[in-house]
C-alpha positions as CSV (number, residue, x, y, z in Angstrom):
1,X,-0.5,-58.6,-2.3
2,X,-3.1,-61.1,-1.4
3,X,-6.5,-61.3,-0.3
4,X,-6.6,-61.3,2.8
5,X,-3.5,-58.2,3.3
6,X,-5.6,-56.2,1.1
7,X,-9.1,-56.7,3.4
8,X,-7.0,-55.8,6.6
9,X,-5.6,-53.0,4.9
10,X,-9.0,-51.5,3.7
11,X,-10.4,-52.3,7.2
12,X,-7.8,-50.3,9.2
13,X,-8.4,-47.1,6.6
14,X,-12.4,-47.3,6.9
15,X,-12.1,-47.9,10.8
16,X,-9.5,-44.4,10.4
17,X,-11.7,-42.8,8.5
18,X,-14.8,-43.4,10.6
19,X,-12.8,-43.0,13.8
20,X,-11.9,-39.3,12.3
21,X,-15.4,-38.8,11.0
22,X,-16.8,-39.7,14.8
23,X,-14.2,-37.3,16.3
24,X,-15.2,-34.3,14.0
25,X,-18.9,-35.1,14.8
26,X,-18.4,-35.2,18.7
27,X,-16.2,-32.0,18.6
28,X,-18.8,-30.4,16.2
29,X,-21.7,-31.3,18.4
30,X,-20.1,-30.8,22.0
31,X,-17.5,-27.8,21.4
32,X,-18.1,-26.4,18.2
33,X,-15.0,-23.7,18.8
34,X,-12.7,-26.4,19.3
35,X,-14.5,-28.3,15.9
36,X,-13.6,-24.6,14.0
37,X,-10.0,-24.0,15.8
38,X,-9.1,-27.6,14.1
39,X,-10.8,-27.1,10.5
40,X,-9.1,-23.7,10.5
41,X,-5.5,-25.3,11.3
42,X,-6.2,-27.7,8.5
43,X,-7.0,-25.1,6.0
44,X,-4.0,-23.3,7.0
45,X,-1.8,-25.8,6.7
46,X,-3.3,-26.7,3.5
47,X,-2.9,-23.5,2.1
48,X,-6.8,-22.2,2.5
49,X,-6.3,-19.1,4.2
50,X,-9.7,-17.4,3.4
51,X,-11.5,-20.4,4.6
52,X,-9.2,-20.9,7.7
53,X,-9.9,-17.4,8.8
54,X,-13.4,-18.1,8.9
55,X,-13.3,-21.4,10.6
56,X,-11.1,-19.3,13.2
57,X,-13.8,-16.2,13.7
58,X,-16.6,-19.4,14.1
59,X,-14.3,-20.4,17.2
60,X,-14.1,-17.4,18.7
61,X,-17.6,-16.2,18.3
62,X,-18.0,-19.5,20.4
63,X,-15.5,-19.0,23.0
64,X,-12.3,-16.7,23.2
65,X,-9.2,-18.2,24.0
66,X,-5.3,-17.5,23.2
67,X,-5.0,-20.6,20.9
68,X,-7.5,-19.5,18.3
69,X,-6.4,-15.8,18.4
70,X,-2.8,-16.8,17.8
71,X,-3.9,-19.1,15.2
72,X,-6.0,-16.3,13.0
73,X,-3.0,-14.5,13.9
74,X,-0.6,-16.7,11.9
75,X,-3.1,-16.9,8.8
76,X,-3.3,-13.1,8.5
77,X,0.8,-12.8,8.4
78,X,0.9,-15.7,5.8
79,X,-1.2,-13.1,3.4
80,X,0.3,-10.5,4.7
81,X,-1.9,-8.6,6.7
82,X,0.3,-7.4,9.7
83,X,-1.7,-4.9,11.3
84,X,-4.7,-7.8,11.3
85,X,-2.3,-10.4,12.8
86,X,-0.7,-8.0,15.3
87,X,-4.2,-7.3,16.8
88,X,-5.1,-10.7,17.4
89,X,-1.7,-11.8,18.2
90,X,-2.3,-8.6,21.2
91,X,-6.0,-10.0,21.8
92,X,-4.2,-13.7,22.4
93,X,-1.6,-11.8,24.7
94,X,-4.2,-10.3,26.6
95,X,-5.7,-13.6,27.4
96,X,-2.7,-15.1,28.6
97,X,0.1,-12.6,29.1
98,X,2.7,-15.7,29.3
99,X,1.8,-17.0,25.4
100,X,5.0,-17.1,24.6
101,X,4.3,-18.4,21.1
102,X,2.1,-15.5,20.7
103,X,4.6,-13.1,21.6
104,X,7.0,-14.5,19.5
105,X,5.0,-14.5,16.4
106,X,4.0,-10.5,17.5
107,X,7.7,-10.0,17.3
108,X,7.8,-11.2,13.6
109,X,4.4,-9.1,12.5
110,X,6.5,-6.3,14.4
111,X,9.2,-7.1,12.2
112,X,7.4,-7.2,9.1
113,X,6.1,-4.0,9.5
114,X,9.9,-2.3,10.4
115,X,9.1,-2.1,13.8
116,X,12.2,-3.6,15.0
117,X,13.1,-2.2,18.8
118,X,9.6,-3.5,19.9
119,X,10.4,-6.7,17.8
120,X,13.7,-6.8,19.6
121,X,11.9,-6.5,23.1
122,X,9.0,-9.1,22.1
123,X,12.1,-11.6,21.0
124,X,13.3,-11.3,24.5
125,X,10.5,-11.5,26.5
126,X,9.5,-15.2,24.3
127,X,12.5,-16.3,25.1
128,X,12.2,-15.5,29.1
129,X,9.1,-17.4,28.4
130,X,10.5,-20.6,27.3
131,X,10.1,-19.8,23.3
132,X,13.7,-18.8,22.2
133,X,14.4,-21.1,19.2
134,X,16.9,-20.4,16.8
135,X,15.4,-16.7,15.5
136,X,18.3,-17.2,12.1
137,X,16.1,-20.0,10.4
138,X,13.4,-17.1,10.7
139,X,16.2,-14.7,9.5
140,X,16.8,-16.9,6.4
141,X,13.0,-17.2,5.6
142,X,12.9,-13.3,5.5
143,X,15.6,-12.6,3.9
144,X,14.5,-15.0,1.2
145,X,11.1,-13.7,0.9
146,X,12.5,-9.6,1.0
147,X,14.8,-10.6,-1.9
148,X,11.2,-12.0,-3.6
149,X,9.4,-8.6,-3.0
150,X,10.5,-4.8,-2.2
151,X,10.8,-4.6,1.9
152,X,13.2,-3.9,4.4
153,X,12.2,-5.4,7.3
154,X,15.3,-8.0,7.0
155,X,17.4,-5.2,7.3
156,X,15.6,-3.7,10.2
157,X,16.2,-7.5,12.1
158,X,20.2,-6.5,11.4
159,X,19.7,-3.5,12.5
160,X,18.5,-4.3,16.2
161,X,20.7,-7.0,16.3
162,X,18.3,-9.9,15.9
163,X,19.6,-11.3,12.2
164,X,23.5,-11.5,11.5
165,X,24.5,-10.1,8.1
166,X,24.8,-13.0,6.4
C-alpha cells in the first residue's frame, strides 16, 4: 500500500470517527433519551446488559416512548428476567397498542414463563399487525436453550400449537 492510499484511508476513519463523535454529542445535548435509547442498543448488542438497562431507564426518565420500553424489554429476557420484560413489554403496548414488535416479543416472555394460550393469542394479534415471521427459527432457539437448562416452555409452544415437534 502506498502513501498516499494509506493518508486517504486514515482520513475517511478520523472524518467517521469525528462524524460519529459529533452525532453522539448533538443527540446527547438536544435529546438526551434518544442519546441513551442508542448507547443502550449498543450495549445490548454488545453483550452489556447491566449497563444497557441503565442507558434505557436514562431514556425513559427523559421521555416515554414504546421504542425504549420494548428495548429494556428485550434486555431483561436476554438475562432472564420475564416478569421485568413482560411489564415493560405491557408499558410499550400501552403506548402504542399496534407495537407489533412489542407484542410479539410479550408473546415469547409469555412463553418463557409457560404461559402459552396468552402466548398463542399475542402470536396472532403480531401477526394481524404486520409482525408474523417465521415463529420455528424462534422455536429452534428455545428448544436449543431448554435442552441447555431445566424448562418446559418449548413444550408449552407445542402444546398450543405454535412449535411443531421436531
Amino acid at each position: 500500500m502506498n502513501t498516499q492510499t494509506f493518508r486517504k484511508i486514515k482520513s475517511l476513519i478520523y472524518s467517521f470517527l469525528i462524524g460519529t463523535f459529533l452525532v453522539i454529542v448533538f443527540l446527547n445535548w438536544f435529546s438526551p433519551a434518544v442519546y441513551h435509547q442508542r448507547i443502550g442498543k449498543w450495549a445490548r448488542k454488545l453483550g452489556f446488559y447491566d449497563y444497557a438497562i441503565k442507558h434505557y431507564s436514562y431514556s425513559l426518565h427523559q421521555r416515554h416512548n414504546a421504542s425504549a420500553f420494548n428495548s429494556r424489554g428485550v434486555t431483561y429476557y436476554h438475562i432472564n428476567e420475564f416478569e421485568r420484560a413482560l411489564i415493560d413489554y405491557n408499558r410499550a403496548i400501552e403506548i402504542d397498542p399496534q407495537f407489533a414488535l412489542a407484542i410479539k416479543n410479550r408473546a415469547l416472555a409469555l412463553l418463557a414463563m409457560n404461559k402459552g394460550e396468552q402466548a398463542k393469542k399475542d402470536y396472532d394479534l403480531a401477526c394481524k399487525y404486520g409482525r408474523c415471521e417465521n415463529f420455528e427459527i424462534k422455536c429452534g432457539l428455545l428448544k436449543e436453550r431448554c435442552e441447555k437448562i431445566e424448562c418446559i416452555s418449548f413444550e408449552t409452544a407445542v402444546d398450543v400449537g405454535l412449535c411443531s415437534s421436531k
